[in-house]
C-alpha positions in Angstrom: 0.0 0.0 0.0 1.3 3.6 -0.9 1.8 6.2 1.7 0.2 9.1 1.8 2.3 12.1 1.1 5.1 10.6 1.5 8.3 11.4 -1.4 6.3 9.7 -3.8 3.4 11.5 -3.2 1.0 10.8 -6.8 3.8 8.9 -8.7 2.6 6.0 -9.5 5.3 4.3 -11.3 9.0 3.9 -10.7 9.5 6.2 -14.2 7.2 8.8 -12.7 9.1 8.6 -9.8 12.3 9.2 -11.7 11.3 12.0 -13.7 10.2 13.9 -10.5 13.1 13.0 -8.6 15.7 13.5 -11.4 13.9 16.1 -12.7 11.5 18.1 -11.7 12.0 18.4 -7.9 14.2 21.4 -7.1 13.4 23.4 -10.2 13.4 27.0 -9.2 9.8 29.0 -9.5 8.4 31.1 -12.1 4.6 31.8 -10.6 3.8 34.4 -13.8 0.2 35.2 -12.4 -1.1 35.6 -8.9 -2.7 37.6 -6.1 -0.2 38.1 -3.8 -0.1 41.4 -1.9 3.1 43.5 -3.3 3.1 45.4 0.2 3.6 42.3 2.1 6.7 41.3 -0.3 7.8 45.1 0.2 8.0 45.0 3.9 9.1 41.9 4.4 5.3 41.2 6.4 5.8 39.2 9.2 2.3 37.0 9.9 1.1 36.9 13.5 -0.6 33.4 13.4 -1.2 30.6 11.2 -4.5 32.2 10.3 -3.3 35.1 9.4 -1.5 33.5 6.3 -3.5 30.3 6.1 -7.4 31.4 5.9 -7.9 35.0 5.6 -8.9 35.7 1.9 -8.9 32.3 0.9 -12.1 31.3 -0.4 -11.1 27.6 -1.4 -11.2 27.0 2.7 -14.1 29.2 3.3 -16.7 27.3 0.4 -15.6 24.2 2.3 -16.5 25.6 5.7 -19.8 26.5 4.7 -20.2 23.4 3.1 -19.7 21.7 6.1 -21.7 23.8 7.9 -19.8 26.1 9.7 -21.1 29.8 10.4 -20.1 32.4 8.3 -18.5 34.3 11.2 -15.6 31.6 11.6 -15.2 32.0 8.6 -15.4 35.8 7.2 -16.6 37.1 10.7 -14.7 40.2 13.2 -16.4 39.1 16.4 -14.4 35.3 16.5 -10.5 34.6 17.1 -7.8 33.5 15.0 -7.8 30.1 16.8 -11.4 29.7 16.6 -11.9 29.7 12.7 -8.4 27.5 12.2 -10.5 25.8 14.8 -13.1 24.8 12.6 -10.9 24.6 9.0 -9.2 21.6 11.0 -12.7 20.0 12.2 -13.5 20.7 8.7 -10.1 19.1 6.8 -11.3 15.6 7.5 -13.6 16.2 5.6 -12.4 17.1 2.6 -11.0 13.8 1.4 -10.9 14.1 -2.5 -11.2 17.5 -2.6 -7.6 19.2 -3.6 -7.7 21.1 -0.2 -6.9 17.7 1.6 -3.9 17.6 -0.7 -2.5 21.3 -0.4 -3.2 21.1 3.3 -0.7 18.6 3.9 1.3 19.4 1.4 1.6 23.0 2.3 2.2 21.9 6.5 4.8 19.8 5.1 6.8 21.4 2.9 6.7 24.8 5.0 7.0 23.8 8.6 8.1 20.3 8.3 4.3 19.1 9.7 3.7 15.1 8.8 0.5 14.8 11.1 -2.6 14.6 9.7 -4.5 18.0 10.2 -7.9 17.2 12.3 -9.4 18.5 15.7 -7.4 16.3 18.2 -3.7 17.9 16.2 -5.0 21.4 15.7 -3.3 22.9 18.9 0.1 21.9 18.4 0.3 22.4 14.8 -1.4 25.7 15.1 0.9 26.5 17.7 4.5 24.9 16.0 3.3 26.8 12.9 2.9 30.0 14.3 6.1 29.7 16.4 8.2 29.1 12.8 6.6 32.3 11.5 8.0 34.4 13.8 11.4 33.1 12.2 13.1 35.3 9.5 12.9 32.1 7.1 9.1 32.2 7.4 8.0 36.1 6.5 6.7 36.9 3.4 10.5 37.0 1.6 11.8 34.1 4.0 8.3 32.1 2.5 9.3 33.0 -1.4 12.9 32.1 -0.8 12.3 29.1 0.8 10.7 28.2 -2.1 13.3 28.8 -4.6 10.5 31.7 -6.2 12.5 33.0 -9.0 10.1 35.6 -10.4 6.5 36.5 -8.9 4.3 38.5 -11.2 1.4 40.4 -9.0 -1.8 41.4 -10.4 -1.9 45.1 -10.8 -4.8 48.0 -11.6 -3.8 50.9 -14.3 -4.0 53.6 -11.5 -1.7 51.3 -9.1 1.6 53.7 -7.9 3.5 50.4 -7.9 5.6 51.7 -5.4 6.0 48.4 -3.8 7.7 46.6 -7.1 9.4 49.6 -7.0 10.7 49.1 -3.1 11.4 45.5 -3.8 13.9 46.2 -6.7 15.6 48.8 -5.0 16.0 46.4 -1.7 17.9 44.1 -4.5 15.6 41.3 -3.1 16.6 37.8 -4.8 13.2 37.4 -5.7 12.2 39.2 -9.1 8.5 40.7 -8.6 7.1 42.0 -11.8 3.8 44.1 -12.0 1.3 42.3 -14.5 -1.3 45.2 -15.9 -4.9 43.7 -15.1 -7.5 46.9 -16.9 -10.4 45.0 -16.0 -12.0 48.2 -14.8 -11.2 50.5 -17.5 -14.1 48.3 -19.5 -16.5 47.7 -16.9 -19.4 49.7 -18.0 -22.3 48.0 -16.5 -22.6 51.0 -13.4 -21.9 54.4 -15.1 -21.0 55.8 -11.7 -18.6 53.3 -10.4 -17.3 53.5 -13.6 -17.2 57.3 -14.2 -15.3 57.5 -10.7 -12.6 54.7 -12.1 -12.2 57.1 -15.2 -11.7 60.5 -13.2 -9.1 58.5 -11.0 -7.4 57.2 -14.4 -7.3 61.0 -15.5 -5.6 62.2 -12.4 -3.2 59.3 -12.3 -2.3 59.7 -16.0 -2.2 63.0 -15.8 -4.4 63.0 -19.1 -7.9 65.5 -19.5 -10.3 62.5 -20.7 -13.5 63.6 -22.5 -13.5 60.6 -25.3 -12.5 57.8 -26.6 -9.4 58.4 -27.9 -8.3 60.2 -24.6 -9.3 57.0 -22.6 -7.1 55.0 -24.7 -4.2 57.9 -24.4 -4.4 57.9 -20.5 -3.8 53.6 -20.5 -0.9 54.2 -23.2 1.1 56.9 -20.5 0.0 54.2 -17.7 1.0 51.0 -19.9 4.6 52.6 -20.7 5.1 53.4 -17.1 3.9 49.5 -16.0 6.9 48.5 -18.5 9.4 51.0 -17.3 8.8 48.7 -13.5 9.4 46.0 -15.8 6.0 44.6 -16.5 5.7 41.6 -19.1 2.2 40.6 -19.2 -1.2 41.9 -19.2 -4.0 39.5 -17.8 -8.6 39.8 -18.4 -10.7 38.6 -16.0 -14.1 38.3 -18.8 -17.0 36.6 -18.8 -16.8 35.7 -22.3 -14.8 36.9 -25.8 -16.5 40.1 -27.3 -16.0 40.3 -31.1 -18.3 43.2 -32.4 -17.8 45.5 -35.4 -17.2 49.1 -34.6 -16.2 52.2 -35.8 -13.7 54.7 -33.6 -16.8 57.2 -33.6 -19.2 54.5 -32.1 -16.9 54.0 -29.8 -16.4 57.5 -28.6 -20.5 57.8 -28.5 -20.8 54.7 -26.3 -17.8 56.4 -23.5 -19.5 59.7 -23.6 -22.7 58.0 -23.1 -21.3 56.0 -20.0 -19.0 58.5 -19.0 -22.2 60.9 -18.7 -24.0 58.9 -16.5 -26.4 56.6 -19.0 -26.4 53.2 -18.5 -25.6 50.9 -22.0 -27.6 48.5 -23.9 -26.4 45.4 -24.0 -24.9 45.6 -27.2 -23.5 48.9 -27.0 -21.5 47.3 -24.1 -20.6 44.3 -26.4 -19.1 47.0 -29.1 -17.4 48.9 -26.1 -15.6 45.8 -24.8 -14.4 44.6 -28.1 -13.0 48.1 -28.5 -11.6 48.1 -25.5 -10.1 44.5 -25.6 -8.5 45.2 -29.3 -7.0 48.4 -28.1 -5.5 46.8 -25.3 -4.2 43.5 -27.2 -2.6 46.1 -29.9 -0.9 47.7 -26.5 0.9 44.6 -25.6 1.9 43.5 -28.7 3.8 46.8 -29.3 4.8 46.3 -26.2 6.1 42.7 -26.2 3.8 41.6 -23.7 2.2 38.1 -23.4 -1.7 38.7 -23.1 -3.5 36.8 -20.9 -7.3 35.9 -20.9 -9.2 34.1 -17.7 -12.7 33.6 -19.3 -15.9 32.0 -18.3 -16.6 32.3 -14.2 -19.9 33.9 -12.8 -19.0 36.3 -10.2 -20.7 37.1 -7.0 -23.8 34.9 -7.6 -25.0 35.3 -3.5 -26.4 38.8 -3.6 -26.9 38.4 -0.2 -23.5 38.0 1.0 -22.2 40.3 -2.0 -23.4 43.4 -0.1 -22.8 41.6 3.3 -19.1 40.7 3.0 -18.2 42.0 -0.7 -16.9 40.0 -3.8 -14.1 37.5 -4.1 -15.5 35.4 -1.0 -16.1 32.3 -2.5 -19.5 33.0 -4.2 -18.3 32.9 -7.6 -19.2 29.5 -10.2 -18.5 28.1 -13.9 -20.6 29.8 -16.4 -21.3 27.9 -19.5 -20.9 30.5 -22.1 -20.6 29.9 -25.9 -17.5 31.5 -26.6 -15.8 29.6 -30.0 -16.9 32.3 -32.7 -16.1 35.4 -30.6 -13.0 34.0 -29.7 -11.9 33.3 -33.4 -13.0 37.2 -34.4 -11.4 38.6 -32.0 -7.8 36.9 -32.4 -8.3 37.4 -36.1 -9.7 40.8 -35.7 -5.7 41.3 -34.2 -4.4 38.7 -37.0 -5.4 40.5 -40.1 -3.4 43.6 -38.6 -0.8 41.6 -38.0 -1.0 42.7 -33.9 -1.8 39.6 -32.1 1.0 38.8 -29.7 1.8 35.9 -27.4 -1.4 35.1 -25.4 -2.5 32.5 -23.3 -6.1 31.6 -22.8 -7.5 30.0 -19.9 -10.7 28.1 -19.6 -12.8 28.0 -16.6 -15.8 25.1 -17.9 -13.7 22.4 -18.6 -15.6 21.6 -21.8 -13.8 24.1 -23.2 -10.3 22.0 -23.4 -10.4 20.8 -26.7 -12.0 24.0 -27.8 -9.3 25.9 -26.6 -6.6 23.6 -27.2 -7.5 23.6 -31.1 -8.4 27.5 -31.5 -4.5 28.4 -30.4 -3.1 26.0 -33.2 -5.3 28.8 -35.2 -2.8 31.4 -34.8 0.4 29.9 -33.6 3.5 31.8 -35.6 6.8 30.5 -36.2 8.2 34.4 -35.4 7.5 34.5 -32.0 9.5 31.6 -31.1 7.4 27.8 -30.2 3.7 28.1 -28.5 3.1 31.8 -29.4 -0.6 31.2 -28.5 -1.0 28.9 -24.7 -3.4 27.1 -23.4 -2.9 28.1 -20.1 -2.8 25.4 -17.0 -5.9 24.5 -15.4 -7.2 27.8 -13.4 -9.8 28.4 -10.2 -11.4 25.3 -9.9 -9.5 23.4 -12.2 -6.5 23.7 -10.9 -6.5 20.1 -9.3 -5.0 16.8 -10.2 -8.2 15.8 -12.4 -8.2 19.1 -13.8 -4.5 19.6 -15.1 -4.7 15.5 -16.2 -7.5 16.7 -18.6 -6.1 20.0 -19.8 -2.9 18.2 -20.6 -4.4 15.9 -22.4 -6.1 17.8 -24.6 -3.3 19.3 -25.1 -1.0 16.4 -25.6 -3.7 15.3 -28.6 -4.4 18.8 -30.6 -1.5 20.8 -29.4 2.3 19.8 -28.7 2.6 19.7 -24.7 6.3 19.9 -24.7 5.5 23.9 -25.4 3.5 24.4 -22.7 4.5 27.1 -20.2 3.2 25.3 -17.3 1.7 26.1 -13.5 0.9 28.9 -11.5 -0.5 29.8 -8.1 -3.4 32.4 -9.0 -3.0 32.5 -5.3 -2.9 35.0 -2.5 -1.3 33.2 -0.2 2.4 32.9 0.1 1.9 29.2 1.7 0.6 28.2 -2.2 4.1 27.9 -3.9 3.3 24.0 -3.3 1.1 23.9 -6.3 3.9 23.9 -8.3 4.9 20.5 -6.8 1.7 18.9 -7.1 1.8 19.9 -10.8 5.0 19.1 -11.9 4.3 15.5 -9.9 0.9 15.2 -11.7 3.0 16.0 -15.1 5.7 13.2 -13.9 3.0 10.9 -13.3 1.3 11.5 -16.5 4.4 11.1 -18.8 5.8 8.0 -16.4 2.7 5.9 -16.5 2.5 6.3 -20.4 6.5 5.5 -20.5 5.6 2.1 -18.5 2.2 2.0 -20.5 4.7 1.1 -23.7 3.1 4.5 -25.0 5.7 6.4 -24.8 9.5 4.6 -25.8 11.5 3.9 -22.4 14.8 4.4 -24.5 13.7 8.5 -24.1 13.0 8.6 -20.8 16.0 11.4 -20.5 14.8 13.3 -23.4 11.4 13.4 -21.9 13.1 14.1 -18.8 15.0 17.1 -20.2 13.0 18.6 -23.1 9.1 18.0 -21.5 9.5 17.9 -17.8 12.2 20.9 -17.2 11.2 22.5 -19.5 7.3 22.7 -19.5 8.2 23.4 -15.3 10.3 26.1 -15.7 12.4 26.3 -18.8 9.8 27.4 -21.3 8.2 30.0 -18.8 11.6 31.3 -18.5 12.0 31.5 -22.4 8.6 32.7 -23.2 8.0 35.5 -21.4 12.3 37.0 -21.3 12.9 37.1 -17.4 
C-alpha cells in the first residue's frame, strides 16, 4: 500500500518517480500570475498566526466551511479569534477527502513547517501552535516564504492607477526574488454602473495626468499608464471576462458609447458588447507593441450570492463556472488582431472544462513561427481546475491537438504565500502523467531522458523562463 504524502506523493510508477526525482524536484519557480499582496513582499510582512497566512482571503477553505456547515463568522466574521476559525478549518479538513484542499493542506504543513500529522481537531493545537512559532522566524516572512521556495520571479496582479511603489521598493532592496507588476485593466471596461465607472475614469485621468473627455483620450491615458507599467518591468497583461467580445465598430461609435457612460447613462447590452471589443482590441494592440504576453481568464460567474455580495463583498467564495458559448467570438477577436498583424503571445484559460479541446484547437489557429514555439497557450488548469483531475485533462487535450512539450506550465493564481506548493503537485501530476504512459509502452523507455530534459524541465520552468524573457 502507498503512503500518503510521502516522497512519492502521486507517482505511481518507478519512471514517474524518476522524472520527479531526477527532474522536476528542485526546479526554481516562475509563478507568472497571482494575487499576492506587493506590500507584504515590500515590507518583508511578518504573519502573526497561522490564520493570518492560512485562511484569511482564501475562499477555497471558506466554500468548504460553509459546506460543512460552519457559520459564516468563523469564517469571514470580526467578532471570532484566530484560533477559533483555524479551529473549525481543522474540524472541517477531515472532511475534505478528494477534494484538492486535503492535498494542499498537507502538502503545504509539510513542505513549509516540516508538519507530517494529519491536520484534524485532536492535532490542531500543536500544529497551530508549531506553525505560528516558525513564523515568527526570519525564514518564514513573506520574503523568508518566497525564498524558501526557490521563487524565482513573482508577477502580481496590478490596476492601471496602481503607484507600484511596492515593485518599486522590492527592486531597489535588491531582493533575490524578481517581482514584476502584470497590468490587469479590467476596470477601464466595466461599464455596467456608469457611476462606479465614471469615478474609475476620473481616477485614471488624475493618475495619468491625461484630461479624458473621449475615446481616444481613454485610450491615451492607458498608453502613459501602460509605458510606465513596462518602465517597472511589467511583461504581461491579464482579463478577468466573462466571455470573448467580437463586435464591429467604428472609432466614432466608440467615442459615443464612452461619452454616453462617462455621462452617467447606463448601456444596452450591445453597445457594451461593441465597447468591450473596443476596449479589448486596443489593449491586445498595446501589448503586442509592447512585447507583452496577453492573458485571458474567461468563463466564471462572479458574486452569484447577492446576499453575501453586499454583506461581505466580492471575491468570497461565491463565484461558479458559467457555461458561455464563446468559439466564434474568440476566433473574431484573435483574427480581428491577425489581419493587422497585432496579435502577440497570449495565453487563454478556460474555466468550464468543456472548453479544453476547444481551446486547445483555437490556439493551433494562430500559432506563428516568429514568436518563437507556443506563441498562442493554453494556459494550465485555473480556479477550480486547478487540481490533479483538472491539469490531467487539460494536458491531455493538449497532448492530442496541441504539442505539450510547449507548454508554459503552472501557477499559483493565489494569495497566499503558503501556495508555492502547487507547483509540486503539478510538476508531480505531469511526472505521473508522462511516467505511466513510459511504463504503459506508449511512450518509448529508450527517451526517458529526453522526456526528462526537453518536456519535464522545460514545460516546469524552462519554457516559462523562455517565453515571457525574465
Amino acid at each position: 500500500m502507498k503512503q500518503f504524502n510521502d516522497e512519492n506523493f502521486l507517482l505511481q510508477t518507478p519512471t514517474a518517480q524518476r522524472l520527479y526525482h531526477d527532474y522536476a524536484a528542485g526546479l526554481p519557480i516562475i509563478d507568472y500570475h497571482c494575487h499576492l499582496n506587493p506590500e507584504y513582499v515590500a515590507s518583508d510582512h511578518k504573519f502573526e498566526n497561522l490564520s493570518k497566512i492560512w485562511l484569511e482571503g482564501d475562499h477555497y477553505k471558506w466554500r468548504a466551511m460553509r459546506t460543512n456547515g460552519v457559520e459564516e463568522r468563523y469564517c469571514t466574521g470580526k467578532d471570532t479569534t484566530d484560533w477559533e476559525k483555524f479551529e473549525k478549518w481543522a474540524e472541517t479538513v477531515p472532511y475534505c477527502m478528494r477534494n484538492p484542499l486535503y492535498h494542499w493542506t498537507h502538502l503545504e504543513l509539510k513542505t513549509a513547517f516540516g508538519v507530517e500529522k494529519l491536520l484534524n481537531p485532536s492535532t490542531a493545537r500543536e500544529i497551530y501552535d508549531h506553525c505560528t512559532a516558525m513564523l515568527q522566524m526570519p525564514s518564514h516572512t513573506a520574503r523568508g516564504l518566497m525564498q524558501h521556495y526557490n521563487v524565482e520571479v513573482v508577477c502580481t496582479t496590478d490596476d492601471p492607477v496602481d503607484s507600484l511603489e511596492h515593485h518599486k521598493k522590492v527592486k531597489e532592496d535588491g531582493f533575490a526574488v524578481k517581482m514584476l507588476p502584470t497590468w490587469r485593466p479590467d476596470k477601464a471596461m466595466a461599464v455596467e454602473d456608469p457611476v462606479a465607472y465614471r469615478q474609475y475614469i476620473d481616477r485614471l485621468s488624475e493618475v495619468s495626468g491625461v484630461r479624458i473627455t473621449g475615446f481616444a483620450d481613454l485610450i491615451s491615458a492607458l498608453q502613459v499608464r501602460h509605458d510606465f507599467f513596462a518602465s517597472v518591468g511589467c511583461r504581461l497583461s491579464d482579463h478577468g471576462i466573462e466571455e470573448f467580445y467580437a463586435e464591429d465598430y467604428t472609432p466614432e461609435e466608440a467615442d459615443a458609447i464612452f461619452r454616453k457612460v462617462y455621462g452617467g447613462t447606463a448601456l444596452t447590452p450591445r453597445e457594451t458588447s461593441i465597447f468591450k471589443t473596443a476596449m479589448m482590441v486596443e489593449f491586445a494592440v498595446m501589448d503586442h507593441d509592447s512585447g507583452w504576453t496577453q492573458q485571458f481568464h474567461y468563463g466564471t460567474i462572479r458574486n452569484n450570492n447577492s446576499r453575501m455580495m453586499a454583506q461581505i463583498g466580492p471575491d468570497t467564495g461565491f463565484d461558479s463556472i458559467g457555461d458561455f458559448t464563446v468559439a466564434k467570438n474568440m476566433a473574431r477577436f484573435f483574427d480581428m488582431l491577425a489581419s493587422r498583424d497585432k496579435l502577440g503571445k497570449t495565453i487563454i484559460y478556460n474555466l468550464n472544462p468543456r472548453d479544453n479541446e476547444l481551446v486547445a484547437t483555437m490556439i493551433g489557429n494562430f500559432q506563428d513561427g516568429r514568436y518563437g514555439a507556443g506563441k498562442i497557450q493554453f494556459g494550465s488548469g485555473w480556479w477550480f481546475l486547478d487540481q490533479k483531475d483538472g491539469m490531467e485533462r487539460q494536458m491531455t487535450a493538449l497532448s492530442n491537438l496541441g504539442l505539450l512539450s510547449r507548454f508554459v506550465g503552472m501557477l499559483t493564481d493565489s494569495r497566499s504565500f503558503l501556495s508555492y506548493p502547487r507547483h509540486e503537485y503539478f510538476r508531480r501530476t505531469l511526472c505521473n502523467l508522462l511516467g505511466n504512459d513510459i511504463e504503459n509502452g506508449l511512450l518509448p523507455a529508450s527517451e526517458t531522458d529526453f522526456i526528462g530534459r526537453e518536456y519535464v524541465r522545460k514545460i516546469c520552468y524552462g519554457n516559462a523562463k523562455e517565453y515571457f524573457k525574465f
